[in-house]
N, C-alpha and C positions, 0 to 999 in steps of 0.2 A: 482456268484463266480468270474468269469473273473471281471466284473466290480468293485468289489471289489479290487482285486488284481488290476486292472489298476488304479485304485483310489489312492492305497498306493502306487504305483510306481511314479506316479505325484507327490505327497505329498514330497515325497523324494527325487525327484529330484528338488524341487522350492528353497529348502534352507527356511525353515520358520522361523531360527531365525533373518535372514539377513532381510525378508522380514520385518518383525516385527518391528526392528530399522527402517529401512528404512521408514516407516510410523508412528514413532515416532518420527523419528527427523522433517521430513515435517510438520506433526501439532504442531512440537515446533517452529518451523521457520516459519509457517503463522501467529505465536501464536492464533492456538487455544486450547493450552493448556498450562500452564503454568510452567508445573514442568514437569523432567524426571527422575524417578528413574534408577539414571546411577547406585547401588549396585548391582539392581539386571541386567541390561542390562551387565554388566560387566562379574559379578559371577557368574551366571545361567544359561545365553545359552550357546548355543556348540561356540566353537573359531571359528568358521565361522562369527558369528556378528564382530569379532575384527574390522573388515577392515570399515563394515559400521560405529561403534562407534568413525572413526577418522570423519567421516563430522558433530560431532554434534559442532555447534559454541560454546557454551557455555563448558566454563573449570573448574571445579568444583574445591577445593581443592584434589590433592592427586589423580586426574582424570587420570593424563600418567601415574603414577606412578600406579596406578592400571592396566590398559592398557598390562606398562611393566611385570608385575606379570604375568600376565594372557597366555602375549607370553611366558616368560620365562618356565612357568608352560609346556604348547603347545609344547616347545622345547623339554623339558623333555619325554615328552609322546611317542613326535616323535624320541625321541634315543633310547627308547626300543622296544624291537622285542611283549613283554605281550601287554603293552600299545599304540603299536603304532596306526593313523588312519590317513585318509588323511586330513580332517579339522583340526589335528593339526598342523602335517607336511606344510599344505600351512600356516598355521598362524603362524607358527616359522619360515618359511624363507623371513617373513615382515621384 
């Protein structure tokens, strides 16, 4: 049971959508892969990836401008007391 519960504690504190990018953008820039799905890299993780999703070189159409949504969305979340969190809070004061 402890191990378990220090298991999920780790897991929680590493940030795994950040990690995620983070090692997606690296095997896009060794190219060893060719394509990044920025729709879902964008719209699916928690606003903690925001920050990684600025080092990918590559600007897709419509890429900041999704980017911007995403914070603005983030802002939002982080002005209500219902929705508030801290991964928005830090990704709205980008």
């Amino acid at each position: 049971m402890t191990v378990s519960i220090v298991g999920w504690l780790v897991l929680n504190a590493c940030n795994m959508d950040r990690l995620m990018v983070n090692y997606n953008v690296t095997l896009y820039q060794r190219q060893e892969i060719s394509a990044i799905d920025l729709s879902y890299l964008v719209n699916e993780l928690s606003y903690d990836a925001l920050d990684a999703l600025g080092q990918i070189p590559m600007k897709a159409v419509g890429f900041e401008q999704a980017i911007q949504a995403r914070r603005a969305r983030a802002a939002w979340n982080a002005s209500h007391w219902q929705t508030w969190n801290l991964s928005a809070w830090l990704a709205a004061r980008q």
